[in-house]
C-alpha positions as a Markdown table, in Angstrom:
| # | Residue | x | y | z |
|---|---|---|---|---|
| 1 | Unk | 8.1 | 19.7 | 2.6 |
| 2 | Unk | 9.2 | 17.0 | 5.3 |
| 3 | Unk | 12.2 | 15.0 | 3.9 |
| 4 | Unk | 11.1 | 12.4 | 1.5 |
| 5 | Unk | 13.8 | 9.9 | 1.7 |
| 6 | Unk | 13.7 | 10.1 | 5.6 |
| 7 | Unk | 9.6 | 9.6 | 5.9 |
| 8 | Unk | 9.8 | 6.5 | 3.4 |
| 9 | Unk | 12.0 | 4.4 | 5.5 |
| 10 | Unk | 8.8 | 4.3 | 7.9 |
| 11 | Unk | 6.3 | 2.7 | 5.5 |
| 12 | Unk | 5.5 | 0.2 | 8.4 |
| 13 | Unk | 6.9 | 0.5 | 11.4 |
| 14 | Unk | 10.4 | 3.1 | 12.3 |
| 15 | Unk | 12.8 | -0.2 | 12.4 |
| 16 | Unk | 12.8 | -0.3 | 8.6 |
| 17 | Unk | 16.2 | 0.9 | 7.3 |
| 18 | Unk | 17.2 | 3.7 | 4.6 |
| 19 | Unk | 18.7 | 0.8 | 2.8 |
| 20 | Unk | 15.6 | -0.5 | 2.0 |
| 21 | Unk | 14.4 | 2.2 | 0.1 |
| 22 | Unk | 17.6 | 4.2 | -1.8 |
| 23 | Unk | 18.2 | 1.0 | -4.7 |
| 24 | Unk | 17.9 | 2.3 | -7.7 |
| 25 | Unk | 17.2 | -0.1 | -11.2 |
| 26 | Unk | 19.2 | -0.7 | -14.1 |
| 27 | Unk | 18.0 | -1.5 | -17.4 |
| 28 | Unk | 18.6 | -5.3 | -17.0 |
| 29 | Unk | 16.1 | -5.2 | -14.5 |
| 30 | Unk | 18.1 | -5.6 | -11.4 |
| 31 | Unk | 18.5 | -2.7 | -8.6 |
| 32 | Unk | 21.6 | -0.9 | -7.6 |
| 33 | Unk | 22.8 | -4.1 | -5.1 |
| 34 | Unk | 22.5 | -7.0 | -9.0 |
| 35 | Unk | 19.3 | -8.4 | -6.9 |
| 36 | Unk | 16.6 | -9.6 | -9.6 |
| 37 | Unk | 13.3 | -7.4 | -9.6 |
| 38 | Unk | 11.5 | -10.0 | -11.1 |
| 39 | Unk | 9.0 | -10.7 | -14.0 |
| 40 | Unk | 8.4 | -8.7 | -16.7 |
| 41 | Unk | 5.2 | -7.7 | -19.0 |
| 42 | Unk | 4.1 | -5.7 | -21.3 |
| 43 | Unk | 1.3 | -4.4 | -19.2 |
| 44 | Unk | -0.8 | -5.5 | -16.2 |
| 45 | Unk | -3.7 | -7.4 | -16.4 |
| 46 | Unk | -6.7 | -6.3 | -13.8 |
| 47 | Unk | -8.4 | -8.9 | -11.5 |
| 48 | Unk | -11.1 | -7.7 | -9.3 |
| 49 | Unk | -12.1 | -3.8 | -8.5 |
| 50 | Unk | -12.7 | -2.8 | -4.9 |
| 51 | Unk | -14.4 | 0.7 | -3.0 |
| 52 | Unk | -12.3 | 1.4 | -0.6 |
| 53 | Unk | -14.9 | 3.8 | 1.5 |
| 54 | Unk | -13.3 | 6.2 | 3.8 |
| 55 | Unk | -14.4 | 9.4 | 5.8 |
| 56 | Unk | -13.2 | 11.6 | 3.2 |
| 57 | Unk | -15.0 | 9.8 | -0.1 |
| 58 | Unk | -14.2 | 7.0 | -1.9 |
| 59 | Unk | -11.2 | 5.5 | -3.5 |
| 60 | Unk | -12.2 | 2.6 | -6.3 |
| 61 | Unk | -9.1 | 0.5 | -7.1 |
| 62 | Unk | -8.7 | -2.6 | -9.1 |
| 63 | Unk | -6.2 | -5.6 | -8.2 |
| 64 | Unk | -3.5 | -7.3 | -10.7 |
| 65 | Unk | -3.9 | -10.7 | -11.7 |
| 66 | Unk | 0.4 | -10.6 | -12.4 |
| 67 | Unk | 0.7 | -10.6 | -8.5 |
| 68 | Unk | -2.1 | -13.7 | -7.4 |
| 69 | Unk | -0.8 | -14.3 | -3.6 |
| 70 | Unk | -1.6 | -10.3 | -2.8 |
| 71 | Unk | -4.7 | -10.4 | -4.7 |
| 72 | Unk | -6.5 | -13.3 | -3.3 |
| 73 | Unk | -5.3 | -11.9 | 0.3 |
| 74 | Unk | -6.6 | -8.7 | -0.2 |
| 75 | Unk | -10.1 | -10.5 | -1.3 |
| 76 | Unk | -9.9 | -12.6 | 1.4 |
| 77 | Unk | -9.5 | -10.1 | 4.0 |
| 78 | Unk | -12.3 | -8.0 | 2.5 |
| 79 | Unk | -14.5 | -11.0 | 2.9 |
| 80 | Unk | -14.0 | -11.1 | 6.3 |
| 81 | Unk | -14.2 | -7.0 | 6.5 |
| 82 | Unk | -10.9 | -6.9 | 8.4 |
| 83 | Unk | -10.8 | -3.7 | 7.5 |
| 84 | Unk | -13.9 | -2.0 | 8.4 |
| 85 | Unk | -12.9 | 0.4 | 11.0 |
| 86 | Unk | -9.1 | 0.5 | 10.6 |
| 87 | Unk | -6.7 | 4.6 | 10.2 |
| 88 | Unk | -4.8 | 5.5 | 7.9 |
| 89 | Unk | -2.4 | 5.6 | 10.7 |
| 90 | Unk | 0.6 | 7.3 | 8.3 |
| 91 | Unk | 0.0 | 9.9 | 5.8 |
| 92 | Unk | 3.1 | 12.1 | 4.5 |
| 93 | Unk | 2.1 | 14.5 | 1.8 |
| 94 | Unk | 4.1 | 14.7 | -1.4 |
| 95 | Unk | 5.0 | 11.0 | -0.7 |
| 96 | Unk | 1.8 | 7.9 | 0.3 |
| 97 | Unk | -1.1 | 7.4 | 2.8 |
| 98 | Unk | -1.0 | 3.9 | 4.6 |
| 99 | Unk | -3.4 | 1.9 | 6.4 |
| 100 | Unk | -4.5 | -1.5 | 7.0 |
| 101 | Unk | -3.3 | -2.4 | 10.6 |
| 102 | Unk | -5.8 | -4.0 | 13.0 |
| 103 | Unk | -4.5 | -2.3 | 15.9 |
| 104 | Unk | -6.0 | 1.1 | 14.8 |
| 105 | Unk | -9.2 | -0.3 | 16.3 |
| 106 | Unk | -8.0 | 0.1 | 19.3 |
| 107 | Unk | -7.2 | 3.7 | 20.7 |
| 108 | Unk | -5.4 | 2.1 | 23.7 |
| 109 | Unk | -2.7 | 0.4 | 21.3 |
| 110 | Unk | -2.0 | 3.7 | 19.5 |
| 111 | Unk | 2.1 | 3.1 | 20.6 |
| 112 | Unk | 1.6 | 0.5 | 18.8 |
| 113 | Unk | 0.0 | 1.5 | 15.4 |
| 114 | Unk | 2.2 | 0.7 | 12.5 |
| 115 | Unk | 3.4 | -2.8 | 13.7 |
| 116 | Unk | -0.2 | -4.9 | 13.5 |
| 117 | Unk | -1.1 | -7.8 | 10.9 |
| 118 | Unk | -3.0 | -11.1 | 10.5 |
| 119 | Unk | 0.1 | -12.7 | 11.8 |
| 120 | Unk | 1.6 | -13.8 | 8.6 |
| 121 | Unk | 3.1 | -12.3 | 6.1 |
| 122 | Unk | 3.0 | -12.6 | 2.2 |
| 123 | Unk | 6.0 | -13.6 | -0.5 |
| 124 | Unk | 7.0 | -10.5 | -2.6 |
| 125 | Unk | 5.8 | -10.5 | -6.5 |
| 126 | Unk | 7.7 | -8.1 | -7.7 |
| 127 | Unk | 6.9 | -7.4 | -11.5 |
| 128 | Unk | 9.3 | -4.9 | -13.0 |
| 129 | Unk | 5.9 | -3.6 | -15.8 |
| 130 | Unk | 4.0 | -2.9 | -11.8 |
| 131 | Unk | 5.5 | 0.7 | -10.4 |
| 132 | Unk | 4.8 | 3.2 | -7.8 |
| 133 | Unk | 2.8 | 5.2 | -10.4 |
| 134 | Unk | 0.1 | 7.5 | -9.0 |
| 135 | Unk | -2.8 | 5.7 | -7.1 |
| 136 | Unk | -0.7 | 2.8 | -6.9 |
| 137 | Unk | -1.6 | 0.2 | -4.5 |
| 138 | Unk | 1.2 | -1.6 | -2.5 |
| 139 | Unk | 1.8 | -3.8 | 0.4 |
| 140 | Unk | 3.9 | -2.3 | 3.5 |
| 141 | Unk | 6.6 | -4.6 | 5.1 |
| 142 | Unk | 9.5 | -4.4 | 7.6 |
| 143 | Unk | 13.0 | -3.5 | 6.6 |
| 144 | Unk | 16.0 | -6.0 | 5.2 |
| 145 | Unk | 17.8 | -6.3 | 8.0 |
| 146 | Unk | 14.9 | -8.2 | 9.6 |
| 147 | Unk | 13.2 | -8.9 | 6.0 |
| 148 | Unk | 15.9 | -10.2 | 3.4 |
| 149 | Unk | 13.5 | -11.3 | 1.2 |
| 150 | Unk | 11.4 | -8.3 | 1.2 |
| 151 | Unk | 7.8 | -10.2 | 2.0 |
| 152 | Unk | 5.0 | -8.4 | 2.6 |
| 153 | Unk | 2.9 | -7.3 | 5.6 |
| 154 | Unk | -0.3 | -9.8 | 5.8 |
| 155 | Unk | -2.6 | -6.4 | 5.8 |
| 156 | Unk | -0.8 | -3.1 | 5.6 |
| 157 | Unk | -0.8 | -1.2 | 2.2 |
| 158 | Unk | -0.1 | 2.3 | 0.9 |
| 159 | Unk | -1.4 | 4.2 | -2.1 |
| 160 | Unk | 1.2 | 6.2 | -3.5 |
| 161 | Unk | 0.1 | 10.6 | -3.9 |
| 162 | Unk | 3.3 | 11.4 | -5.1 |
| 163 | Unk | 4.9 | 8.6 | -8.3 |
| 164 | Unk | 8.4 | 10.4 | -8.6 |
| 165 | Unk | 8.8 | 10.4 | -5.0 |
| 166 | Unk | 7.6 | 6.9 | -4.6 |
| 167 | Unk | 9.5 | 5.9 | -7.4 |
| 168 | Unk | 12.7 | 4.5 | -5.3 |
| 169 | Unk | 10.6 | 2.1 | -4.1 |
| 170 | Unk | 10.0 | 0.4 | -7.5 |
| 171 | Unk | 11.6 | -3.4 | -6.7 |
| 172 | Unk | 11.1 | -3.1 | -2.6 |
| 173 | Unk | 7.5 | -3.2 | -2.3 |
| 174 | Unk | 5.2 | -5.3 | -4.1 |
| 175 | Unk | 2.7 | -3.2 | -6.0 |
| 176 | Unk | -0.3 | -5.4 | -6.2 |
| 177 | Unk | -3.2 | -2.8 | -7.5 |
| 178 | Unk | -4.0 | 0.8 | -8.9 |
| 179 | Unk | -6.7 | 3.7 | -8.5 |
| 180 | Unk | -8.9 | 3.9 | -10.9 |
| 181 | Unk | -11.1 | 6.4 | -9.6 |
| 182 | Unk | -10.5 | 8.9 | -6.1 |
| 183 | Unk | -7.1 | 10.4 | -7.0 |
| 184 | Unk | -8.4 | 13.3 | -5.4 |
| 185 | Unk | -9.5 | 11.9 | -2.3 |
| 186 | Unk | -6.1 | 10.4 | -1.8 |
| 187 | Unk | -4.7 | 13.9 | -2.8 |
| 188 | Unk | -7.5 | 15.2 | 0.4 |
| 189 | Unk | -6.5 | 12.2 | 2.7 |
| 190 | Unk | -2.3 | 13.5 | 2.2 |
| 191 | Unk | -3.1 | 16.8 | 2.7 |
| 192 | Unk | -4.9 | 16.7 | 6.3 |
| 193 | Unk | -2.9 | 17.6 | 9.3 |
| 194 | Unk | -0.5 | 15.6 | 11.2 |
| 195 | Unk | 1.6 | 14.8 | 14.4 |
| 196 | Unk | 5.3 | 14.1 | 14.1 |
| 197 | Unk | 5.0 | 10.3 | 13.5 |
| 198 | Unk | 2.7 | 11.5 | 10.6 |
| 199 | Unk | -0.4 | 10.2 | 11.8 |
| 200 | Unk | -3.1 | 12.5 | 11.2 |
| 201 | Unk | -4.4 | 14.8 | 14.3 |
| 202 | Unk | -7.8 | 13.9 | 13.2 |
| 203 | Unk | -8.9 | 10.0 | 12.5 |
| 204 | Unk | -9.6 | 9.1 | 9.2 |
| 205 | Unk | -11.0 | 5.4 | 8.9 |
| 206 | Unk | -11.9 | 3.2 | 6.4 |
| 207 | Unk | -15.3 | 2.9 | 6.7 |
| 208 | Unk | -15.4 | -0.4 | 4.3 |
| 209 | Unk | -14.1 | -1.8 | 1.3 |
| 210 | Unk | -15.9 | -3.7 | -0.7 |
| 211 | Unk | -16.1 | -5.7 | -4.2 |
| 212 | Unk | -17.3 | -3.5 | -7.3 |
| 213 | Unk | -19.8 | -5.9 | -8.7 |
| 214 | Unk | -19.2 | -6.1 | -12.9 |
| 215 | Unk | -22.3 | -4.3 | -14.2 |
| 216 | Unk | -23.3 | -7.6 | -16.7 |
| 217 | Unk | -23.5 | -9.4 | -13.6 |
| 218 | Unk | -25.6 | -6.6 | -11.4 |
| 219 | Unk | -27.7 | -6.9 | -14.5 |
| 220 | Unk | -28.6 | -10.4 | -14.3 |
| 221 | Unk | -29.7 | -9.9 | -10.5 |
Protein backbone atom coordinates (compact mmCIF):
# COMPACT_ATOMS: atom_id res chain seq x y z
CA UNK A 1 0.00 0.00 0.00
CA UNK A 2 1.57 3.42 -1.00
CA UNK A 3 2.50 5.44 2.24
CA UNK A 4 -0.58 6.99 3.69
CA UNK A 5 0.84 9.86 5.60
CA UNK A 6 3.11 10.79 2.55
CA UNK A 7 0.03 10.70 -0.26
CA UNK A 8 -2.23 12.95 2.15
CA UNK A 9 0.04 15.81 2.34
CA UNK A 10 -1.06 16.14 -1.53
CA UNK A 11 -4.78 16.61 -1.11
CA UNK A 12 -4.51 19.64 -3.48
CA UNK A 13 -1.58 20.48 -4.98
CA UNK A 14 2.41 18.83 -3.75
CA UNK A 15 3.28 22.38 -1.87
CA UNK A 16 1.01 21.28 1.07
CA UNK A 17 3.17 20.36 4.05
CA UNK A 18 3.26 17.10 6.35
CA UNK A 19 2.38 19.51 9.06
CA UNK A 20 -0.73 20.08 7.90
CA UNK A 21 -1.93 16.71 8.21
CA UNK A 22 -0.01 14.76 11.38
CA UNK A 23 -2.17 17.03 14.45
CA UNK A 24 -3.82 14.88 16.33
CA UNK A 25 -7.05 16.04 18.89
CA UNK A 26 -7.38 16.15 22.45
CA UNK A 27 -10.47 15.74 24.27
CA UNK A 28 -10.97 19.48 24.88
CA UNK A 29 -11.37 19.71 21.36
CA UNK A 30 -8.23 21.33 20.34
CA UNK A 31 -5.38 19.48 18.08
CA UNK A 32 -1.86 18.57 19.06
CA UNK A 33 -0.57 22.45 18.31
CA UNK A 34 -3.86 24.03 21.45
CA UNK A 35 -5.50 25.49 17.99
CA UNK A 36 -9.50 25.40 18.52
CA UNK A 37 -11.36 22.81 16.14
CA UNK A 38 -14.37 24.52 16.50
CA UNK A 39 -18.16 23.95 17.20
CA UNK A 40 -19.54 21.17 18.64
CA UNK A 41 -22.99 19.10 18.23
CA UNK A 42 -24.52 16.40 18.97
CA UNK A 43 -25.05 15.32 15.50
CA UNK A 44 -25.25 16.93 11.97
CA UNK A 45 -28.12 18.20 10.54
CA UNK A 46 -28.53 17.40 6.56
CA UNK A 47 -29.26 20.28 4.02
CA UNK A 48 -29.69 19.33 0.48
CA UNK A 49 -28.76 15.76 -1.33
CA UNK A 50 -26.88 15.82 -4.55
CA UNK A 51 -26.01 12.80 -7.54
CA UNK A 52 -22.79 13.10 -8.15
CA UNK A 53 -22.82 11.08 -11.65
CA UNK A 54 -19.58 9.70 -12.73
CA UNK A 55 -18.23 7.09 -15.38
CA UNK A 56 -18.23 4.52 -12.92
CA UNK A 57 -22.02 4.93 -11.30
CA UNK A 58 -23.31 7.23 -9.06
CA UNK A 59 -22.36 8.65 -5.74
CA UNK A 60 -25.66 10.41 -3.90
CA UNK A 61 -24.36 12.57 -1.01
CA UNK A 62 -26.23 15.04 1.11
CA UNK A 63 -24.72 18.51 2.50
CA UNK A 64 -24.61 19.76 6.25
CA UNK A 65 -26.57 22.64 7.28
CA UNK A 66 -23.68 22.98 10.50
CA UNK A 67 -21.17 24.20 7.78
CA UNK A 68 -23.59 26.96 5.49
CA UNK A 69 -20.61 28.87 3.47
CA UNK A 70 -19.52 25.25 1.91
CA UNK A 71 -23.00 24.22 1.33
CA UNK A 72 -24.42 27.08 -0.43
CA UNK A 73 -20.98 27.06 -2.63
CA UNK A 74 -21.36 23.67 -3.48
CA UNK A 75 -25.15 24.55 -4.66
CA UNK A 76 -24.09 27.30 -6.31
CA UNK A 77 -21.52 25.71 -8.34
CA UNK A 78 -23.87 22.92 -9.24
CA UNK A 79 -26.25 25.47 -10.56
CA UNK A 80 -23.88 26.71 -12.83
CA UNK A 81 -22.66 22.84 -13.63
CA UNK A 82 -19.03 23.85 -12.95
CA UNK A 83 -18.52 20.52 -12.65
CA UNK A 84 -19.83 18.67 -15.54
CA UNK A 85 -16.81 17.40 -17.17
CA UNK A 86 -14.14 17.78 -14.50
CA UNK A 87 -11.33 14.16 -13.19
CA UNK A 88 -10.98 12.95 -10.39
CA UNK A 89 -7.53 14.00 -10.95
CA UNK A 90 -6.13 12.18 -7.46
CA UNK A 91 -7.20 8.88 -6.28
CA UNK A 92 -4.96 6.94 -3.62
CA UNK A 93 -6.54 3.73 -2.48
CA UNK A 94 -6.85 2.91 1.21
CA UNK A 95 -6.82 6.71 1.72
CA UNK A 96 -9.62 9.43 -0.67
CA UNK A 97 -10.57 10.24 -4.32
CA UNK A 98 -10.51 14.08 -5.20
CA UNK A 99 -11.85 16.14 -7.82
CA UNK A 100 -13.44 19.31 -8.56
CA UNK A 101 -10.67 21.41 -10.48
CA UNK A 102 -11.63 23.19 -13.65
CA UNK A 103 -8.43 22.65 -15.27
CA UNK A 104 -9.21 18.86 -15.80
CA UNK A 105 -11.22 20.13 -18.81
CA UNK A 106 -8.41 20.84 -20.36
CA UNK A 107 -5.93 18.00 -21.33
CA UNK A 108 -3.28 20.65 -22.33
CA UNK A 109 -3.16 21.93 -18.53
CA UNK A 110 -2.66 18.38 -17.23
CA UNK A 111 0.88 19.96 -15.40
CA UNK A 112 -1.34 21.82 -13.90
CA UNK A 113 -4.19 19.64 -12.46
CA UNK A 114 -4.47 19.87 -8.74
CA UNK A 115 -3.95 23.70 -8.51
CA UNK A 116 -7.38 25.04 -10.39
CA UNK A 117 -10.44 26.93 -8.56
CA UNK A 118 -13.14 29.59 -9.00
CA UNK A 119 -10.54 31.93 -7.83
CA UNK A 120 -11.55 32.29 -4.27
CA UNK A 121 -11.43 30.44 -1.62
CA UNK A 122 -13.79 29.52 1.29
CA UNK A 123 -13.42 30.17 5.38
CA UNK A 124 -12.95 26.81 7.28
CA UNK A 125 -16.16 25.46 9.41
CA UNK A 126 -14.67 23.13 11.25
CA UNK A 127 -17.25 21.29 13.53
CA UNK A 128 -15.51 18.89 15.85
CA UNK A 129 -19.31 16.25 15.70
CA UNK A 130 -18.28 16.45 11.32
CA UNK A 131 -15.18 13.70 10.76
CA UNK A 132 -13.50 12.05 7.96
CA UNK A 133 -15.88 9.07 8.42
CA UNK A 134 -16.46 6.88 5.34
CA UNK A 135 -18.11 8.66 2.33
CA UNK A 136 -17.28 11.84 3.84
CA UNK A 137 -17.35 14.80 1.78
CA UNK A 138 -14.63 17.50 2.29
CA UNK A 139 -13.09 20.55 0.73
CA UNK A 140 -9.28 20.37 -0.42
CA UNK A 141 -6.99 23.37 0.28
CA UNK A 142 -3.30 24.36 0.20
CA UNK A 143 -1.02 23.82 3.10
CA UNK A 144 -0.24 26.17 6.43
CA UNK A 145 2.60 27.60 5.42
CA UNK A 146 0.75 29.36 2.61
CA UNK A 147 -2.80 28.75 4.44
CA UNK A 148 -2.66 29.65 8.21
CA UNK A 149 -6.13 29.67 8.54
CA UNK A 150 -6.79 26.51 6.79
CA UNK A 151 -9.60 28.02 4.21
CA UNK A 152 -10.81 26.02 1.73
CA UNK A 153 -10.31 25.49 -2.08
CA UNK A 154 -13.46 27.40 -3.91
CA UNK A 155 -14.14 23.82 -5.79
CA UNK A 156 -11.84 21.00 -4.94
CA UNK A 157 -13.28 18.17 -2.65
CA UNK A 158 -12.41 14.60 -1.57
CA UNK A 159 -14.60 11.72 -0.40
CA UNK A 160 -12.82 9.86 2.10
CA UNK A 161 -12.55 5.47 1.07
CA UNK A 162 -10.56 4.80 3.92
CA UNK A 163 -12.01 6.78 7.76
CA UNK A 164 -9.08 5.53 9.96
CA UNK A 165 -6.66 6.68 7.46
CA UNK A 166 -8.39 9.87 6.90
CA UNK A 167 -8.89 10.26 10.29
CA UNK A 168 -5.65 12.72 10.93
CA UNK A 169 -7.30 14.97 9.02
CA UNK A 170 -10.23 15.52 11.45
CA UNK A 171 -9.72 19.62 12.29
CA UNK A 172 -7.64 20.48 8.88
CA UNK A 173 -10.22 20.04 6.36
CA UNK A 174 -13.65 21.20 6.52
CA UNK A 175 -15.98 18.28 6.18
CA UNK A 176 -18.96 19.77 4.64
CA UNK A 177 -21.15 16.51 3.47
CA UNK A 178 -21.56 12.56 3.55
CA UNK A 179 -22.42 9.49 1.22
CA UNK A 180 -25.45 8.29 1.53
CA UNK A 181 -25.61 6.00 -1.18
CA UNK A 182 -22.36 4.73 -3.79
CA UNK A 183 -19.84 3.60 -1.12
CA UNK A 184 -19.03 1.16 -3.54
CA UNK A 185 -18.53 3.17 -6.38
CA UNK A 186 -16.09 5.21 -4.45
CA UNK A 187 -14.57 1.84 -3.25
CA UNK A 188 -14.41 1.19 -7.55
CA UNK A 189 -13.25 4.80 -8.35
CA UNK A 190 -9.98 4.11 -5.45
CA UNK A 191 -9.29 0.94 -6.77
CA UNK A 192 -8.59 1.86 -10.71
CA UNK A 193 -5.04 2.17 -11.82
CA UNK A 194 -2.72 5.02 -11.47
CA UNK A 195 0.43 7.01 -12.43
CA UNK A 196 2.89 8.17 -9.78
CA UNK A 197 1.13 11.53 -9.02
CA UNK A 198 -1.91 9.20 -8.42
CA UNK A 199 -3.94 10.27 -11.18
CA UNK A 200 -5.65 7.49 -12.69
CA UNK A 201 -4.18 6.07 -16.18
CA UNK A 202 -7.59 6.06 -17.43
CA UNK A 203 -10.09 9.36 -17.03
CA UNK A 204 -12.80 9.13 -14.87
CA UNK A 205 -15.13 12.34 -15.09
CA UNK A 206 -17.88 13.57 -13.39
CA UNK A 207 -20.37 13.39 -15.80
CA UNK A 208 -22.83 15.75 -13.61
CA UNK A 209 -24.06 16.45 -10.32
CA UNK A 210 -27.11 17.33 -9.67
CA UNK A 211 -29.94 18.16 -6.83
CA UNK A 212 -31.96 15.03 -5.57
CA UNK A 213 -35.38 16.47 -5.78
CA UNK A 214 -37.38 15.58 -2.15
CA UNK A 215 -39.95 13.02 -3.36
CA UNK A 216 -43.16 15.19 -1.60
CA UNK A 217 -42.14 17.81 -3.91
CA UNK A 218 -41.55 15.51 -7.24
CA UNK A 219 -45.05 14.49 -6.25
CA UNK A 220 -46.67 17.72 -6.53
CA UNK A 221 -45.16 18.17 -10.17
Amino acid sequence: MKSIILKSVLLISAIISSAACSSSLTRDGADSKGNDMGTETKSASFGPEYDIVTDLGTIRIRLYNETPEHRDNFAKLVSENFYDGVLFHRVIDGFMIQTGDPLTKDPSKAGLYGTGGPGYTIPAEFNRALTHKKGAVAAARRGDAANPKKESSGSQFYIVQDAENCSQLDGEYTVFGETIDGLDIIDKIASVDTDRRDRPVQDIHIISIRPVIPENEASQD
